[in-house]
KELUM-833961 format. One line per 4 residues: number of its first residue (from 1); their letters; for each residue x, y, z of C-alpha. Coordinates in pm, 1 decimal. Example, Ala and Ser with C-alpha at 12.3 -4.5 7.8 and 13.67 -1.06 7.14 Angstrom:
2
1	AS	1230.0,-450.0,780.0; 1367.0,-106.0,714.0
# end
This chain:
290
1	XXXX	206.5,-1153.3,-3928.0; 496.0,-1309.4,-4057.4; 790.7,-1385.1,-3832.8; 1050.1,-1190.7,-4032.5
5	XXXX	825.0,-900.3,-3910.0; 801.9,-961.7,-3598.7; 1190.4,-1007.1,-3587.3; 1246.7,-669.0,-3799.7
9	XXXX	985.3,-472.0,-3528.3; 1170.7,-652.0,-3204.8; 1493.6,-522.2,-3362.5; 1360.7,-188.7,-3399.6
13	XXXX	1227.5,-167.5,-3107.4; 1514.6,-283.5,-2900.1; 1722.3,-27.0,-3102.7; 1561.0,240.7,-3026.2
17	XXXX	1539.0,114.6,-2648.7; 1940.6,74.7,-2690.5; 1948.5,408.3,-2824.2; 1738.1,613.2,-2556.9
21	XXXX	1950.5,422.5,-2284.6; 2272.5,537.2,-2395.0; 2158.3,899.5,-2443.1; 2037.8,882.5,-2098.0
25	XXXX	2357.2,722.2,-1930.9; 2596.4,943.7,-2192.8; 2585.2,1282.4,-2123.5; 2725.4,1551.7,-2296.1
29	XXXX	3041.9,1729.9,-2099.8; 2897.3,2087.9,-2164.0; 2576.9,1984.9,-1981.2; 2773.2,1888.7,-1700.8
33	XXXX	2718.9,2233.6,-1412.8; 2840.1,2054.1,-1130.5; 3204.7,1952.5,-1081.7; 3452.5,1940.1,-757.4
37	XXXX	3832.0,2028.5,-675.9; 4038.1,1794.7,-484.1; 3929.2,1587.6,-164.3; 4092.2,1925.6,56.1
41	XXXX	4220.1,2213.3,52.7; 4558.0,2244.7,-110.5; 4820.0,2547.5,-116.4; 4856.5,2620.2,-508.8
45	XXXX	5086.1,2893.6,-430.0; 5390.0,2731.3,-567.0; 5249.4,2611.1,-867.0; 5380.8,2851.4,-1122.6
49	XXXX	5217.2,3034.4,-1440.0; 5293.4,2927.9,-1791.3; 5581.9,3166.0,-1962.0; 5433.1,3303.4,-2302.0
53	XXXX	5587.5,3178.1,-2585.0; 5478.2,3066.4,-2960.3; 5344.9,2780.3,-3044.8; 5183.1,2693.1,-3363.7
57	XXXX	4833.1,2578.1,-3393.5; 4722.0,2267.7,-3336.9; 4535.3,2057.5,-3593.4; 4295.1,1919.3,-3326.8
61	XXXX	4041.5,2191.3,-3091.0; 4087.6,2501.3,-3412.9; 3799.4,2383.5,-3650.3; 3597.6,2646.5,-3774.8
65	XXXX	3298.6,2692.1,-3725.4; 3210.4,2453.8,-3525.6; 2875.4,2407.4,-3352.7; 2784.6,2257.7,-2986.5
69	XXXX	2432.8,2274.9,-2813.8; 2266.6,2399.8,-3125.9; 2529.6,2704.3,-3158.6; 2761.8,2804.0,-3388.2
73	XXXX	3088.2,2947.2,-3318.3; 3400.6,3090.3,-3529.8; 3809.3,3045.0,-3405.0; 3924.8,3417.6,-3433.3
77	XXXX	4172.1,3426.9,-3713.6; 4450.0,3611.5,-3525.6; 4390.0,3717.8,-3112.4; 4585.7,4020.9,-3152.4
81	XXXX	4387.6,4318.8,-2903.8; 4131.1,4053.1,-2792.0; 3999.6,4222.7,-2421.1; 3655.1,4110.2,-2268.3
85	XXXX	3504.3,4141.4,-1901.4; 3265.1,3841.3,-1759.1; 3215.2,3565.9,-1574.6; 3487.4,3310.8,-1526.4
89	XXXX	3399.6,2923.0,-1386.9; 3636.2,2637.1,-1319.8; 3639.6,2302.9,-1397.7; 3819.4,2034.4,-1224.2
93	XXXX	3746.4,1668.4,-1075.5; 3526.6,1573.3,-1309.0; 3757.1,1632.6,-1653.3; 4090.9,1561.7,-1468.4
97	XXXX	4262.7,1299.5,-1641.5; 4077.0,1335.6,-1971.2; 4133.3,1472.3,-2299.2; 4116.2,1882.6,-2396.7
101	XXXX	4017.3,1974.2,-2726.0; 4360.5,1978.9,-2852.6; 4442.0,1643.3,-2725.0; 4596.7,1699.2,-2457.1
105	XXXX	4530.0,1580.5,-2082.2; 4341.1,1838.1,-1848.6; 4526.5,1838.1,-1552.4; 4312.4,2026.6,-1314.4
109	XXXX	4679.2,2147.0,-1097.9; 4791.0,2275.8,-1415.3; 4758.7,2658.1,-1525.4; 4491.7,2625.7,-1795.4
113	XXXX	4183.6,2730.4,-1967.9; 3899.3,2685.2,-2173.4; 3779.9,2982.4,-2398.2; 3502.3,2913.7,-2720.9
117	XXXX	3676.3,3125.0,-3001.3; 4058.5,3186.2,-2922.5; 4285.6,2995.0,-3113.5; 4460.5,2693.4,-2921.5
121	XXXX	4692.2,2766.1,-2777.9; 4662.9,3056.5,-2658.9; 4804.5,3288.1,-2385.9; 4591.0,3492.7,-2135.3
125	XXXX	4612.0,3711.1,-1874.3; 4270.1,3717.3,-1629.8; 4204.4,3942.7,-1392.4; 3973.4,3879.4,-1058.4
129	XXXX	3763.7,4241.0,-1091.7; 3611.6,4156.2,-734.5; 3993.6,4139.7,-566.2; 4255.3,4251.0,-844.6
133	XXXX	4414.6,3937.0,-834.5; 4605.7,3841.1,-1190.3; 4748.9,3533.8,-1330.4; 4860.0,3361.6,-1721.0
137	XXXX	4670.8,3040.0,-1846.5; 4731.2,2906.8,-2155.6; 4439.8,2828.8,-2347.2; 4389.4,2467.5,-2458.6
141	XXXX	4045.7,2314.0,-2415.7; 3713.3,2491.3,-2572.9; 3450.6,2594.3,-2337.7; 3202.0,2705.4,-2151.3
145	XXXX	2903.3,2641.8,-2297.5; 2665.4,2721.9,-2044.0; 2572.2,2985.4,-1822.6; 2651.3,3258.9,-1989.0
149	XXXX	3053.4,3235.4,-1915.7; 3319.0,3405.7,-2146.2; 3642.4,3161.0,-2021.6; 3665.1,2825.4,-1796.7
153	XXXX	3973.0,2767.5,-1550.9; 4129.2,2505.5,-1401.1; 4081.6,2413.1,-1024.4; 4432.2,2600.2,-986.2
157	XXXX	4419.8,2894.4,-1182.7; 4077.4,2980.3,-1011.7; 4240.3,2902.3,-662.3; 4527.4,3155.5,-738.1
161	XXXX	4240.4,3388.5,-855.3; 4024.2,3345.2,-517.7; 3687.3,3229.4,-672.2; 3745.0,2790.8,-652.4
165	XXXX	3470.6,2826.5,-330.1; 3189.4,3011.6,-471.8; 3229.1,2913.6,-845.3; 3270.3,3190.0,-1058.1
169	XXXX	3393.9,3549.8,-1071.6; 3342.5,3868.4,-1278.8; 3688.5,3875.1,-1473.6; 3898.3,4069.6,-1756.5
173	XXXX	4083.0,3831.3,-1992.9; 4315.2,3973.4,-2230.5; 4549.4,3828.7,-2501.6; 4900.0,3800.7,-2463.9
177	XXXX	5109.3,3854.1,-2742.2; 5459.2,3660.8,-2657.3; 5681.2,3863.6,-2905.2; 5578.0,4134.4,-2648.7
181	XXXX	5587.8,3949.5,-2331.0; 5824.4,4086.1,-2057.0; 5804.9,3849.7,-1730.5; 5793.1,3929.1,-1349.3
185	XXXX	6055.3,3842.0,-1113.1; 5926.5,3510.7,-975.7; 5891.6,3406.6,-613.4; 6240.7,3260.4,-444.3
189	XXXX	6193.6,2877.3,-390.6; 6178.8,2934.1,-24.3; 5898.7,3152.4,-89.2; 5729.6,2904.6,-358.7
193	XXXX	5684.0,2632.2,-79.6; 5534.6,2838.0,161.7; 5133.7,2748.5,167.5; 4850.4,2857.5,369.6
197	XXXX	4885.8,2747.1,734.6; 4747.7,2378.4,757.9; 4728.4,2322.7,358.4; 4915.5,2029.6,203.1
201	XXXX	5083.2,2120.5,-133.2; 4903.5,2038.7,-452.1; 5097.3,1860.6,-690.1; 5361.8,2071.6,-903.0
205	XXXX	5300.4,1994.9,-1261.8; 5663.6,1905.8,-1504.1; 5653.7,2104.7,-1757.4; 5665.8,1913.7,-2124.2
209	XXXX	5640.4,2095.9,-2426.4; 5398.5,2381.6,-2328.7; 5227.4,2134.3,-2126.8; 5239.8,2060.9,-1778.1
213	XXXX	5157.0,1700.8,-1584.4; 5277.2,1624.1,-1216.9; 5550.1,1408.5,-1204.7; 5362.8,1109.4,-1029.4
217	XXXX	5114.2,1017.5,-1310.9; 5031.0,693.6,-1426.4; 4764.3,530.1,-1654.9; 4514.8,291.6,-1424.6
221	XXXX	4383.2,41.8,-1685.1; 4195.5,-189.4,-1494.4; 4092.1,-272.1,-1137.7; 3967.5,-684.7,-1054.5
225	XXXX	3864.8,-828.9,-719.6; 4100.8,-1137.0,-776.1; 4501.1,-1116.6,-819.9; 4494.1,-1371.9,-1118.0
229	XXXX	4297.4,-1167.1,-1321.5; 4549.5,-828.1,-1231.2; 4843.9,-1076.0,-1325.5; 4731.8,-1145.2,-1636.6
233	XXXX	4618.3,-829.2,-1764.5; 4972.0,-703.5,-1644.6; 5139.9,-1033.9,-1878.3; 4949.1,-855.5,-2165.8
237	XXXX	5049.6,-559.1,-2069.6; 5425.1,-598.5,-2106.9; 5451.4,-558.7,-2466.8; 5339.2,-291.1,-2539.5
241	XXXX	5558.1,-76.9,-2332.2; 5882.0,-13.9,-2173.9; 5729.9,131.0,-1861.6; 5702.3,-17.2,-1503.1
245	XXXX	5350.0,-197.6,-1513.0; 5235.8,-202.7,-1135.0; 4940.1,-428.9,-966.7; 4882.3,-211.1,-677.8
249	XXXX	4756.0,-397.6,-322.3; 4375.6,-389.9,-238.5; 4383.9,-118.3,93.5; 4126.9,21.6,354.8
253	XXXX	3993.2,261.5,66.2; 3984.3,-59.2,-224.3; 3925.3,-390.2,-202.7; 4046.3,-442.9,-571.2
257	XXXX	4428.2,-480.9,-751.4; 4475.8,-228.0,-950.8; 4682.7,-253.1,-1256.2; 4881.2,113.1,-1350.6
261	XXXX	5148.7,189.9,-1595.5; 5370.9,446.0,-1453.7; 5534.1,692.7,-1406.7; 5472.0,843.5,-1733.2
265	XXXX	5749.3,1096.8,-1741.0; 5578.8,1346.1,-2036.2; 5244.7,1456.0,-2172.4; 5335.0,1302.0,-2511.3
269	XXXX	5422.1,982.3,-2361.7; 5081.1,960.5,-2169.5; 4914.7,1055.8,-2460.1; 5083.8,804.6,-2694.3
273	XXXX	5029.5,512.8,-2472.5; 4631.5,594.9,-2393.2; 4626.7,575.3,-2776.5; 4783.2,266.8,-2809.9
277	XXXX	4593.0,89.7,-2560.3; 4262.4,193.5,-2721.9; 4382.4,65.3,-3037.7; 4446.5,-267.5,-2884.4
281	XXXX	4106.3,-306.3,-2776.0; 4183.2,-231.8,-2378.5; 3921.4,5.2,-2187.0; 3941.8,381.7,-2153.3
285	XXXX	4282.6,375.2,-1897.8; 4217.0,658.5,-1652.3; 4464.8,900.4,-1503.7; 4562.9,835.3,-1198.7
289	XX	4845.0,999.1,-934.2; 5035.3,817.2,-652.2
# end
């Protein structure tokens, strides 16, 4: 056999090896059950609900159809009188940080959801059928895909609905038109910061164009096990934005220096800078809070 065969099959072979390896380590997000809130229990109470209001489609999250897992499913063309009763999960930990389907960043202390065929974004009221507990998410990530499961919450929004310990809940979600939209007197600060007995405060999210991030975000973009290496990355850093760049101290919980850009001080401005930093070449930065 000639050796230009034998260097075309070892190719082959080693791409197909590369192939099967990254399917393996690269799991899809919808085949994903498991997940987790925060490290402990936190008092969502004053975390409020979104107010209604319109907001035009976005480009990214509304193509149609669209398939995932083998399945094919079509954005509604308008939500008006959309009503349906079933089970509700959460998701939390495990997205936190990382892009919805609009583009946006999940933030699992946020009031949000993820629903397969309503337009994003969307506002809904869901009801708790087990308790009669009610709250408004607005809909920007697609989801669930599994299980059977009509809409996906954040960590908080299932908190304020009483389901985050056992997973899911039967549930009524129903459109909310905001032309028609008439609020409830909220809670009194006083009231607002008021948690359960012996529950710190999760963090309160700043609102930023329909969006909502807590105000002590930053963008972690690498970690190294020697200060020279932190330094430099933070020297490259420097031009590309006007924001602090920060080489946190290795601790009791990390022996490493972290490198974080922050605090971002909007949604937009997070967004912008993750996309700049990808385009220069620099990992995936992660989300991070301080």
């Amino acid at each position: 056999m000639s050796s230009n065969c034998l260097c075309n099959q070892r190719f082959l072979f080693l791409l197909s090896a590369l192939t099967l390896l990254s399917a393996c380590e690269a799991p899809s997000r919808y085949s994903m059950d498991s997940d987790t809130g925060p490290g402990q229990s936190m008092s969502v109470d004053h975390i409020p609900e979104p107010v209604p209001r319109h907001e035009p489609r976005t480009i990214a999250g509304n193509k149609s159809p669209y398939k995932v897992l083998g399945k094919t499913y079509h954005v509604m063309n308008s939500p008006e009188g959309y009503r349906e009763k079933g089970i509700a999960s959460w998701y939390g930990k495990k997205f936190h940080g990382y892009k919805t389907s609009n583009g946006e960043i999940y933030d699992m202390y946020g009031m949000t959801a993820a629903h397969k065929t309503l337009p994003i974004p969307s506002y809904v009221r869901v009801t708790n059928e087990e308790n009669g507990r009610s709250i408004i998410v607005r809909v920007n990530d697609r989801g669930p895909f599994h299980g059977g499961r009509i809409i996906d919450l954040s960590y908080t929004a299932a908190k304020k609905l009483g389901y985050q310990s056992k997973g899911t809940a039967r549930v009524s979600v129903e459109y909310i038109d905001p032309s028609g939209y008439q609020g409830q007197p909220g809670k009194t600060q006083a009231e607002q910061l008021v948690g359960k007995k012996g529950e710190p405060l999760a963090p309160t999210p700043a609102r930023s164009g329909g969006y909502a991030i807590p105000d002590n975000t930053f963008l972690q973009v690498g970690a190294f096990s020697k200060k020279q290496s932190a330094e430099a990355l933070q020297s490259r850093l420097l031009a590309l934005t006007p924001y602090p760049i920060n080489i946190t101290e290795p601790s009791a919980k990390s022996s490493l220096y972290r490198v974080r850009i922050g605090p971002l001080k909007d949604n937009f401005d997070l967004l912008s800078l993750q996309q700049t930093l990808l385009d220069k070449n620099f990992p995936q930065p992660h989300v991070v809070y301080e």
